[in-house]
C-alpha positions as semicolon CSV with decimal commas, in nm:
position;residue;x (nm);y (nm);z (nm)
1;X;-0,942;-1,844;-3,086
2;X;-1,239;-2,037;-2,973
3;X;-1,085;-2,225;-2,673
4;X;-0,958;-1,877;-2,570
5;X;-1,315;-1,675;-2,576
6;X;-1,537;-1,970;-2,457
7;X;-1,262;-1,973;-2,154
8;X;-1,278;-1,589;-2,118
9;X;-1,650;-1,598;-2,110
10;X;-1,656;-1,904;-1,812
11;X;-1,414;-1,712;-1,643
12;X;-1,703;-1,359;-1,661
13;X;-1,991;-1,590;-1,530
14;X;-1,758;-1,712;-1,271
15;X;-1,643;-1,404;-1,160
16;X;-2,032;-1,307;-1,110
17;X;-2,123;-1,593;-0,907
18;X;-1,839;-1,495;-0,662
19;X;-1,994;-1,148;-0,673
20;X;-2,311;-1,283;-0,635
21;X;-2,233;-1,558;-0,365
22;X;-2,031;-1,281;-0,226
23;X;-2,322;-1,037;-0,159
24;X;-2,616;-1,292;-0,107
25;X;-2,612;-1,268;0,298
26;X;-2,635;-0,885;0,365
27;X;-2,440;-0,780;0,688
28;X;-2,643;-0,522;0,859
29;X;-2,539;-0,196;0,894
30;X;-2,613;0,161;1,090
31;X;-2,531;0,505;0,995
32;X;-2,418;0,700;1,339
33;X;-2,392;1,016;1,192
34;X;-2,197;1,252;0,938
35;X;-1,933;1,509;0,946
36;X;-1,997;1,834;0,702
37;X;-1,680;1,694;0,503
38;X;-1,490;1,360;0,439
39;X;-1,456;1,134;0,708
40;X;-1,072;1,021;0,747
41;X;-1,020;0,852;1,080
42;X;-1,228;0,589;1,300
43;X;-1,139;0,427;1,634
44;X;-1,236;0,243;1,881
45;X;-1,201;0,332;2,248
46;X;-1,073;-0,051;2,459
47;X;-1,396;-0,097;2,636
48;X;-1,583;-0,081;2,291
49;X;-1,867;0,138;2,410
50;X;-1,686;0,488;2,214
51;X;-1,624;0,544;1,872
52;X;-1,409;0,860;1,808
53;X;-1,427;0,958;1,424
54;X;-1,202;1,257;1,256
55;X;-1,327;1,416;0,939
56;X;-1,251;1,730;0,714
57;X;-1,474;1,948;0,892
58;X;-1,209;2,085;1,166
59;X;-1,420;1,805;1,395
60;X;-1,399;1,515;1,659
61;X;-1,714;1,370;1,688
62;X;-1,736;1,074;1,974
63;X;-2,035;0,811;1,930
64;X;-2,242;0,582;2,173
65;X;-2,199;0,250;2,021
66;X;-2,487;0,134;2,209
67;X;-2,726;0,381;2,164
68;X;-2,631;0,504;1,820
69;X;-2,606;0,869;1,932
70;X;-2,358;1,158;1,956
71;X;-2,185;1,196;2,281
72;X;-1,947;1,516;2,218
73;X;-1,808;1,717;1,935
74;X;-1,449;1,859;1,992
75;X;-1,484;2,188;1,776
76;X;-1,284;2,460;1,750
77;X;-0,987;2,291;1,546
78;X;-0,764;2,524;1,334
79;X;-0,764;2,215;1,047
80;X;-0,880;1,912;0,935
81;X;-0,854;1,609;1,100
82;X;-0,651;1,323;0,915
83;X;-0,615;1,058;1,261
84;X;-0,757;0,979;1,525
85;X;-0,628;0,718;1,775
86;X;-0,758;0,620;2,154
87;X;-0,509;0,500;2,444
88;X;-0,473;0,205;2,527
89;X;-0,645;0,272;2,904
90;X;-0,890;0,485;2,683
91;X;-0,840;0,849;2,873
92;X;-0,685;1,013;2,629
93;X;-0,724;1,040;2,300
94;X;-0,531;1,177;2,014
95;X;-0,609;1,355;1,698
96;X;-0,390;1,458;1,373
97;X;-0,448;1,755;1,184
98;X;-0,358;1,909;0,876
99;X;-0,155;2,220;1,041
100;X;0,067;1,987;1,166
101;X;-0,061;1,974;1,538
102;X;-0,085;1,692;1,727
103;X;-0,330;1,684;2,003
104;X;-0,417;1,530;2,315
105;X;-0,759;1,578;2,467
106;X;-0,854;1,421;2,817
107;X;-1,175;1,185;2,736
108;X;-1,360;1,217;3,040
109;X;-1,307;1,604;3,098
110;X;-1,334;1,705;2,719
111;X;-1,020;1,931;2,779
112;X;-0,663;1,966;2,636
113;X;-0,394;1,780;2,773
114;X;-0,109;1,823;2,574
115;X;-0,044;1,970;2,177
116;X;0,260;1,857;1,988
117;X;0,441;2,040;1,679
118;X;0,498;1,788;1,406
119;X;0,647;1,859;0,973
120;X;0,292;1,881;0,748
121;X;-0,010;1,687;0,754
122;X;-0,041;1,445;1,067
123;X;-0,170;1,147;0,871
124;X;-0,116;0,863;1,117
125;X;-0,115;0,830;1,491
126;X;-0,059;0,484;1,711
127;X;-0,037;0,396;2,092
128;X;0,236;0,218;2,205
129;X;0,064;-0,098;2,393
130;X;0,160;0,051;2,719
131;X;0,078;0,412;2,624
132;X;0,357;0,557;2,694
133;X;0,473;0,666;2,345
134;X;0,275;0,784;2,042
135;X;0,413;0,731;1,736
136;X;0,308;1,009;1,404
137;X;0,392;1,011;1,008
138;X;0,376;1,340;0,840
139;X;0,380;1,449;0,481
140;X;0,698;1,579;0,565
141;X;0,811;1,232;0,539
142;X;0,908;1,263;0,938
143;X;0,817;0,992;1,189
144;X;0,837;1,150;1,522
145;X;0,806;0,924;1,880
146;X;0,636;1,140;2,145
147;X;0,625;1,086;2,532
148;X;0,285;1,081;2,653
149;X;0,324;1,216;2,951
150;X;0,534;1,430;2,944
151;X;0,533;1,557;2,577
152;X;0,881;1,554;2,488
153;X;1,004;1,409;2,143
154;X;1,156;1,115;2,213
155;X;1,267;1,054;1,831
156;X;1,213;1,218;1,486
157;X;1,353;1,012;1,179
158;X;1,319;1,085;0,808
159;X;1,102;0,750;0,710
160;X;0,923;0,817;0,352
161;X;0,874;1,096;0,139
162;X;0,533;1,077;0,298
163;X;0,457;0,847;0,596
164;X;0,079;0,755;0,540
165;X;0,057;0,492;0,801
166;X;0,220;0,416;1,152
167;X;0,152;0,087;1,356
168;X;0,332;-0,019;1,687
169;X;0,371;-0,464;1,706
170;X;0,164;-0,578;2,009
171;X;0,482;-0,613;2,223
172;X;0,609;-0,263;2,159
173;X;0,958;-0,270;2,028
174;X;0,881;-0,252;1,641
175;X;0,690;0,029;1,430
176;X;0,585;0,003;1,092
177;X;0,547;0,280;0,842
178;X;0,450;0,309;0,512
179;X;0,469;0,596;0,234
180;X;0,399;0,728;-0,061
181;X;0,764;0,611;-0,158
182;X;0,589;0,296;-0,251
183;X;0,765;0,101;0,045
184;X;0,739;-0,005;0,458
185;X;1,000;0,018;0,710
186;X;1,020;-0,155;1,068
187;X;1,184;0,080;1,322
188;X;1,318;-0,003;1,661
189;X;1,124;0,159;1,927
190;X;1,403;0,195;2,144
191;X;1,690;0,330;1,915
192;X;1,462;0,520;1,632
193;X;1,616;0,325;1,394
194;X;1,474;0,126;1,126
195;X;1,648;-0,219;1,076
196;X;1,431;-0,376;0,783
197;X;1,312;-0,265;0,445
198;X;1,048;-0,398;0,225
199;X;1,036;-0,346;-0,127
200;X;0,875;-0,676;-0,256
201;X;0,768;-0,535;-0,569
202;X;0,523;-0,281;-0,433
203;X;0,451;-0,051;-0,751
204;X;0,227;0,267;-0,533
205;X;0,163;0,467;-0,191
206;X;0,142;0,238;0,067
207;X;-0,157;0,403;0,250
208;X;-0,198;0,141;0,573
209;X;-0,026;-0,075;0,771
210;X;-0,162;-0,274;1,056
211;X;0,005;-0,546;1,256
212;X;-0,246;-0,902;1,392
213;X;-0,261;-0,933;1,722
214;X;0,017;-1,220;1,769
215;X;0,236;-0,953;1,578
216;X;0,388;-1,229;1,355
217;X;0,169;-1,087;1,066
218;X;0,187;-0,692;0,890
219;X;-0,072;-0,608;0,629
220;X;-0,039;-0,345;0,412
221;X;-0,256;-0,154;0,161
222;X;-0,177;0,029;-0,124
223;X;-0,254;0,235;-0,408
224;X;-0,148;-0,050;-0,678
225;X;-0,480;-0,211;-0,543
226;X;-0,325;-0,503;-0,364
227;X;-0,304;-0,610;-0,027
228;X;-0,018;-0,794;0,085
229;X;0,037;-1,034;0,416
230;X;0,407;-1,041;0,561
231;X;0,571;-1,297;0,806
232;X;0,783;-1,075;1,022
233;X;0,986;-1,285;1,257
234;X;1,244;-0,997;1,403
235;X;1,485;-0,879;1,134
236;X;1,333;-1,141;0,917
237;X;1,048;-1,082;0,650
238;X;0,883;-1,259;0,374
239;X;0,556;-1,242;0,194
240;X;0,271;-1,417;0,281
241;X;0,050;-1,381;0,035
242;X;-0,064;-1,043;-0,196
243;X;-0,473;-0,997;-0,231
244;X;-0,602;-0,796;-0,482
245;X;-0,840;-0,494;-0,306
246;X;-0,972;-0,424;-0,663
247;X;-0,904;-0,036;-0,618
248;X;-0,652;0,176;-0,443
249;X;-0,695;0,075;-0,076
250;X;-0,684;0,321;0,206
251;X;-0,715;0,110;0,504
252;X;-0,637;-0,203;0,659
253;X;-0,759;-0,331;1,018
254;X;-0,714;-0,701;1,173
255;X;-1,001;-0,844;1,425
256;X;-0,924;-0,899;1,711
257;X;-0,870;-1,301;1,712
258;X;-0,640;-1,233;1,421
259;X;-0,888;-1,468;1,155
260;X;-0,992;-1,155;0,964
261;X;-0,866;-0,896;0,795
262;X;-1,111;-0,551;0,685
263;X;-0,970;-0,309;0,394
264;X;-1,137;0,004;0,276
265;X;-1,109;0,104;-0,070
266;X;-1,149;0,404;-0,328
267;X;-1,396;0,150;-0,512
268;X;-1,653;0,235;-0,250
269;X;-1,622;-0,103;-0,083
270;X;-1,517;-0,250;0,255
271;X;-1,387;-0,595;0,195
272;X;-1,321;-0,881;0,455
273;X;-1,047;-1,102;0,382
274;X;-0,962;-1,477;0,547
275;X;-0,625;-1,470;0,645
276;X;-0,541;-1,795;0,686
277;X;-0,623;-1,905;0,329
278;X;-0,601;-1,527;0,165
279;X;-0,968;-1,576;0,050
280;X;-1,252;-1,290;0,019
281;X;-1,517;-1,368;0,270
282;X;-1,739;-1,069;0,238
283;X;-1,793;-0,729;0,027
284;X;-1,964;-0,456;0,238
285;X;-2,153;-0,190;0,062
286;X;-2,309;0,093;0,226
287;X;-2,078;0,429;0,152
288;X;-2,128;0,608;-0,179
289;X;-1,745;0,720;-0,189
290;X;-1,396;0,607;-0,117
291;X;-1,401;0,444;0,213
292;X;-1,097;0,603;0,424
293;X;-1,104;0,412;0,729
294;X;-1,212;0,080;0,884
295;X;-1,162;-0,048;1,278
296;X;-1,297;-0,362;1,484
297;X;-1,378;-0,334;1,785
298;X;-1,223;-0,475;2,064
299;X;-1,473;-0,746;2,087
300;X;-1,451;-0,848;1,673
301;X;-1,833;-0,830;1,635
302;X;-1,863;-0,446;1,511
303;X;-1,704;-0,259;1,246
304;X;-1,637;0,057;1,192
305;X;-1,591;0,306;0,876
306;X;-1,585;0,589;0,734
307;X;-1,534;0,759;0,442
308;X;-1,571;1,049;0,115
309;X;-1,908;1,059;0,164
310;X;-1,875;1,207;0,462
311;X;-2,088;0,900;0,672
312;X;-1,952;0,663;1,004
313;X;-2,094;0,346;0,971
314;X;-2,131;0,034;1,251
315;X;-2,156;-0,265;1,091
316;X;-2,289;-0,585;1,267
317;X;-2,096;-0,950;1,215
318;X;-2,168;-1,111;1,453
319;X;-2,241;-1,388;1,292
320;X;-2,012;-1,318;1,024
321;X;-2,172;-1,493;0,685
322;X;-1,887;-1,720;0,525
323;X;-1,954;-1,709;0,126
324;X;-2,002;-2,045;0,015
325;X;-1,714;-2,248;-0,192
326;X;-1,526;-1,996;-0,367
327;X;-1,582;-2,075;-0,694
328;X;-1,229;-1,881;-0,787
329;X;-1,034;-2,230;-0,772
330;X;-1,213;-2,349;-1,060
331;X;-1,063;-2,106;-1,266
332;X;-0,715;-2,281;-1,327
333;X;-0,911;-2,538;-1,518
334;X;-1,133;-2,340;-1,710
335;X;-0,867;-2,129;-1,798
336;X;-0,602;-2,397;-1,842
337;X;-0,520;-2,305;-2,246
338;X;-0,363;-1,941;-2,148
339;X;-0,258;-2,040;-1,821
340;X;0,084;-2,020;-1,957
341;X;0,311;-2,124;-1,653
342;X;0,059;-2,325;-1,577
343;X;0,017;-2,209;-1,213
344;X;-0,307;-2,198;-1,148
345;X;-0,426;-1,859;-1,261
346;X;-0,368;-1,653;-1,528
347;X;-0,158;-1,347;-1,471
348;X;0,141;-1,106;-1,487
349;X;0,395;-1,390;-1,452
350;X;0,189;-1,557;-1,759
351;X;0,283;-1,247;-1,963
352;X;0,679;-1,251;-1,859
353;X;0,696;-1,594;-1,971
354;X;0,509;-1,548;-2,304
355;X;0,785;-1,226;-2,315
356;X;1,064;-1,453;-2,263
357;X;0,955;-1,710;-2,553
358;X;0,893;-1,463;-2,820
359;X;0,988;-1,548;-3,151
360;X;1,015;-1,916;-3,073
361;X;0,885;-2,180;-3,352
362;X;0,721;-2,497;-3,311
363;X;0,501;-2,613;-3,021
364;X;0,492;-2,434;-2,712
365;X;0,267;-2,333;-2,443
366;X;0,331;-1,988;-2,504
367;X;0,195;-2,043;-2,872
368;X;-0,145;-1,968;-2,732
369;X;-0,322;-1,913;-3,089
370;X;-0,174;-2,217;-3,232
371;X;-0,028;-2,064;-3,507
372;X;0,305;-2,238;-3,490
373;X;0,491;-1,917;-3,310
374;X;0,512;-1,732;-2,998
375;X;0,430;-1,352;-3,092
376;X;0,289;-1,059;-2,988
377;X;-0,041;-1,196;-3,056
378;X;-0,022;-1,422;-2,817
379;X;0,103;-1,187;-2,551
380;X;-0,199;-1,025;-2,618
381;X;-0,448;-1,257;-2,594
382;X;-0,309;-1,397;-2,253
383;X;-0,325;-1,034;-2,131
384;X;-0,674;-1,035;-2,211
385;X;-0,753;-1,342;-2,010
386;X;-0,617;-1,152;-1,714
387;X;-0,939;-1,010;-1,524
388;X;-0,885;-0,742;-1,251
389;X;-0,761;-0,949;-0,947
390;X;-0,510;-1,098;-1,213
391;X;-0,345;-0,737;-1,314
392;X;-0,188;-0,661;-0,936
393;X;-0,198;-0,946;-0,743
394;X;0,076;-1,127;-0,898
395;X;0,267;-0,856;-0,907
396;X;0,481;-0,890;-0,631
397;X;0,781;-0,922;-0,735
398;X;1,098;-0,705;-0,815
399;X;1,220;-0,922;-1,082
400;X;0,860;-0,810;-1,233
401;X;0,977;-0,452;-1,232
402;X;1,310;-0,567;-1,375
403;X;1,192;-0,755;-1,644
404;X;0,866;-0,579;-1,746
405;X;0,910;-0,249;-1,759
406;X;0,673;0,086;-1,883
407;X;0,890;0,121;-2,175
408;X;0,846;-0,279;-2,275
409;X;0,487;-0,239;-2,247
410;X;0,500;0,068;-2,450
411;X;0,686;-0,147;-2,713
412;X;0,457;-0,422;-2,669
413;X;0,142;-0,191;-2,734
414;X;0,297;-0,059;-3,010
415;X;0,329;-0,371;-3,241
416;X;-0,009;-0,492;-3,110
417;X;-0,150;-0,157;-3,313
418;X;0,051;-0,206;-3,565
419;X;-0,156;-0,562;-3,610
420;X;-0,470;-0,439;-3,670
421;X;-0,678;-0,709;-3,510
422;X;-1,028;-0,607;-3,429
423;X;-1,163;-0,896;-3,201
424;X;-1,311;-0,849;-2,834
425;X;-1,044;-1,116;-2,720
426;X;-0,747;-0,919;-2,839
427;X;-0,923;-0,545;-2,774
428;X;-0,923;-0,654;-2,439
429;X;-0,582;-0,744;-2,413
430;X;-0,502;-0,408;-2,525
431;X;-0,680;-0,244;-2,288
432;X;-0,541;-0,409;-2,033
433;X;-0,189;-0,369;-2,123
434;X;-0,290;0,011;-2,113
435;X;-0,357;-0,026;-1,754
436;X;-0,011;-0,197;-1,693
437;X;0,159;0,093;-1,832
438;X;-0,027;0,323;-1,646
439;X;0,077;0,141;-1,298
440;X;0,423;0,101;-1,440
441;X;0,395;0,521;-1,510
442;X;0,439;0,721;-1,242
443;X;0,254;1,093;-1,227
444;X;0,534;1,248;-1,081
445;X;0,920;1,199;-1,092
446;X;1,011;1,165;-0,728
447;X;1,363;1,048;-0,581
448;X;1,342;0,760;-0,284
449;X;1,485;0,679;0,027
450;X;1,817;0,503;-0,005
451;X;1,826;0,172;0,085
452;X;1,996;0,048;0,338
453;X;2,079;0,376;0,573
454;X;2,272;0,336;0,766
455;X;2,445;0,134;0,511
456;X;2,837;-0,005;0,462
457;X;2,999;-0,048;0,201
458;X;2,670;0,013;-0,053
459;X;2,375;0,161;-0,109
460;X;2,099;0,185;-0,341
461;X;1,953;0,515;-0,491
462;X;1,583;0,461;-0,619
463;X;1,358;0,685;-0,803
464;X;1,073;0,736;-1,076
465;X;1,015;0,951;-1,357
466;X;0,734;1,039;-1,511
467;X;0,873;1,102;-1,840
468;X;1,230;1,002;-1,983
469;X;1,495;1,210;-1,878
470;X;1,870;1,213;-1,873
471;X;1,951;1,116;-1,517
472;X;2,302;1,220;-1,279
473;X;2,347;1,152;-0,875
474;X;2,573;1,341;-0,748
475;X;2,698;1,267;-0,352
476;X;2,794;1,534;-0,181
477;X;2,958;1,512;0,179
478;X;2,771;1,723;0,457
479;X;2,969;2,064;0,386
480;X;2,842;2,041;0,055
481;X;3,177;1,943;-0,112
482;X;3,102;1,684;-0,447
483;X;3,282;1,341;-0,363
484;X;3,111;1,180;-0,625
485;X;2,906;1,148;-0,975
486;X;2,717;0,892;-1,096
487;X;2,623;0,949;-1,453
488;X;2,335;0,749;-1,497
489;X;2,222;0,825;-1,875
490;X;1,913;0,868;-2,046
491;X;1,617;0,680;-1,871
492;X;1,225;0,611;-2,004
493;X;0,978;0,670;-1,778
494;X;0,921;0,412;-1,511
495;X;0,992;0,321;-1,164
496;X;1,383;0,242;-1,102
497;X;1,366;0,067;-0,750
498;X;1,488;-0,279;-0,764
499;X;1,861;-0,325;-0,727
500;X;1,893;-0,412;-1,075
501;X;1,710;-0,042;-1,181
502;X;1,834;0,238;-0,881
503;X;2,173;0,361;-0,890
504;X;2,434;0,231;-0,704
505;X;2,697;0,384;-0,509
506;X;2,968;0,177;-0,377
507;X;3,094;0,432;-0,085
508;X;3,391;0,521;-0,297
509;X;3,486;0,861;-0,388
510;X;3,575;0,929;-0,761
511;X;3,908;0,852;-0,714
512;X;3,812;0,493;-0,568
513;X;3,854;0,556;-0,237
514;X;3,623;0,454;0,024
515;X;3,533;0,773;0,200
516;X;3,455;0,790;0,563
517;X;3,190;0,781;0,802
518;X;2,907;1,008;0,852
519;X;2,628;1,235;0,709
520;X;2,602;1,218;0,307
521;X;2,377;1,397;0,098
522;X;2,255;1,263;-0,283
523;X;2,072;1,474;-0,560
524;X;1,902;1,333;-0,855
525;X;1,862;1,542;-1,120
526;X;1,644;1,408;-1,392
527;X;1,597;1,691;-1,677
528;X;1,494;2,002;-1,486
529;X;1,376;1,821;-1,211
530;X;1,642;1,814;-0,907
531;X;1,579;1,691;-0,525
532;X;1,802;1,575;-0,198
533;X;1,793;1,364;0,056
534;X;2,024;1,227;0,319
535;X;2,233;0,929;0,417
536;X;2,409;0,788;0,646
537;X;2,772;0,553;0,624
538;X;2,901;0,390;0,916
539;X;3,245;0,197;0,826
């Protein structure tokens, strides 16, 4: 037990001289203004000299960057404004609001040029790179791809069960969204149909996505605290690496040259990220709530953000301070005795393999209180070795979902209790397999997109539950007659979204027949919760 708490406490002190070495050079900052509510939107006009911010006051308020002071206030909005987005010639710019309008106001005239209809809240809005098409998400779950000019819908597709984030790649032909169905989606430009799906073990609302400038790189945010960098190389995707934000993030934003990456998060915090090496190179403080939204400008050497507490701040890095030698990589040494797997950090994947060696005698890594057996014990005290980068980062996986699951942490928890043990060490371990379960818990039970649709022969039907539930899909064919039931059983609470977890229809009807092409619809009905959504089969 000593090994394990003179490790825990080296790993504390380090922790707080990357805090410290983190904050030592203060990046200057200057509040423009505030709305009279929270502040959900900043951008950028091209030329750099505008900064357009959206807030929950019913206003669009457009800054000097050089002089610090209020050029105009767009008033007279019907509701709240969720996005706001500039062109890319910078004469138009376009706002998202809670009634479901979409609007496009002429920059250097003030006026109105054009005001789209889209399904719920307008979260997200994005330029083409020519300018020719605007992209939105809804709460509705609709992405919708608007001509500019002329404002005709182009497209409307049924992307998430809420689209929080839209982004066009830098060469036009790909859009990425991301929902609170707790995945992204790339979507052809031209056809308005999405051709690749990412899971990758995301466990919450993916609130941003933003693509680098070269377009080879997508980050996302999300509300399970972790950032995560993806190769995209056309139909092609992998993960780069997965940061930890610390808290839910809202926003993500790449500068300009691609080097760094800015997220905003609920923790109050903007954070700047290397993303070459995946490193945190700065923590901004300067808003006393949940930062919504950050933005470069086009030159890389301002920031912008805004946030809960109702502020838009500018902040100057230019220099950008580069912490010293992250002290971070020390850690796999110092913390070599419960670094299980013996990867480098201690995590997650240090807890599956403990999982996997339970009840094992005689020496073993896994044995990490060197009492001759792998036991709960010592799943415990590994888990309390985790600190809070270690909880999400790692988790990036679906074969984490598979194999650790709410109910196994439940059961884990459970005969940790029934212990008794009363030291900090193993206290902490319990507390932090409390905040496992509660990622691993969802608040609401929710069916998901099907994955893939279009699909042939097979698709996937995910969904969560927020308490255990007898669960049945039934698919029905587009006149509403049954064609088949899939009688899942009784399911704990938890997230069912891996392959291994969602039900799985094999495009047969119940007589085994493989039925034909078109429109499909499938209902979950989990207790006395029921919903529908649609799919699509082409044989």
């Amino acid at each position: 037990m000593k090994h394990l708490m003179k490790a825990t406490l080296t790993f504390l002190i380090l922790l707080d001289l990357v805090l410290l070495n983190t904050f030592a050079q203060d990046i200057p900052y200057t509040k423009l203004g505030e709305h009279r509510w929270r502040v959900h939107s900043v951008s950028f006009s091209p030329d750099g000299k505008t900064l357009a911010s959206g807030g929950m006051d019913d206003t669009i308020k457009l800054w000097d960057v050089n002089t610090k002071g209020l050029r105009h206030t767009f008033k007279g909005h019907m509701a709240n404004v969720y996005s706001v987005s500039f062109s890319p010639d910078g004469k138009t710019l376009a706002s998202g609001h809670q009634d479901s309008t979409i609007l496009l106001w002429d920059v250097n005239t003030r006026g109105l040029r054009h005001a789209f209809e889209g399904s719920g809240v307008i979260y997200s809005l994005s330029f083409s790179p020519d300018g020719k098409t605007l992209a939105s998400g809804d709460s509705g779950g609709d992405i919708r791809l608007w001509d500019v000019n002329t404002g005709e819908l182009r497209h409307t597709r049924e992307g998430h069960w809420k689209v929080y984030s839209v982004s066009f790649s830098p060469d036009g032909k790909t859009l990425a969204s991301g929902g609170a169905d707790a995945t992204i989606k790339l979507w052809d430009v031209n056809t308005g149909e999405f051709h690749t799906f990412f899971e990758g073990g995301l466990w919450n609302k993916v609130r941003s996505v933003s693509f680098s400038p070269d377009g080879k790189t997508l980050a996302s945010g999300s509300a399970d605290a972790t950032i995560r960098l993806w190769n995209v190389n056309g139909l092609r995707h992998t993960l780069k690496v997965s940061l930890t934000g610390w808290m839910n993030v809202y926003s993500v934003s790449f500068s300009p040259d691609g080097e760094t990456l800015a997220s905003g998060s609920v923790d109050n915090t903007i954070r700047l990220w290397d993303v070459n090496t995946g490193k945190l190179r700065h923590t901004l403080e300067g808003h006393w709530g949940a930062v919504y939204s950050v933005s470069f400008s086009p030159d890389g050497k301002t920031l912008a953000s805004g946030g809960m507490d109702r502020a838009v701040l500018l902040w100057e890095l230019s220099p950008v301070a580069v912490s010293p030698a992250d002290p971070v990589v020390e850690m796999a040494d110092v913390m070599a005795d419960v670094d299980v797997n013996e990867d480098g950090s201690v995590n997650i994947l240090d807890l599956e393999m403990v999982d996997s060696l339970l009840g094992t005698i005689g020496q073993s890594r896994a044995d990490v209180n060197s009492d001759g057996v792998v036991n709960i014990a010592d799943l415990v005290l590994v888990a309390s070795a985790i600190g809070p980068a270690g909880a999400a980062a790692p988790a990036i996986h679906n074969r984490l979902t598979e194999r650790i699951t709410a109910e196994k942490i439940q059961r884990w928890l459970t005969e940790a209790r029934l212990l008794g043990e009363t030291s900090s060490d193993y206290q902490r371990g319990i507390l932090m397999l409390e905040q496992l379960l509660a990622v691993l818990t969802p608040k609401t039970t929710a069916l998901l997109p099907n994955y893939p649709n279009p699909f042939n022969p097979e698709t996937w039907i995910p969904y969560q539950l927020e308490k255990p539930a007898e669960v049945t899909v039934t698919i029905y064919a587009a006149n509403g007659t049954p064609v088949r039931t899939l009688e899942v059983g009784h399911q704990p609470a938890g997230i069912y979204k891996s392959r291994a977890r969602a039900a799985h229809w094999d495009g047969k009807n119940e007589l085994s027949e493989p039925v034909a092409s078109g429109l499909y619809l499938y209902t979950l009905t989990a207790g006395e919760f029921t919903a529908t959504r649609r799919m699509l089969i082409r044989q």
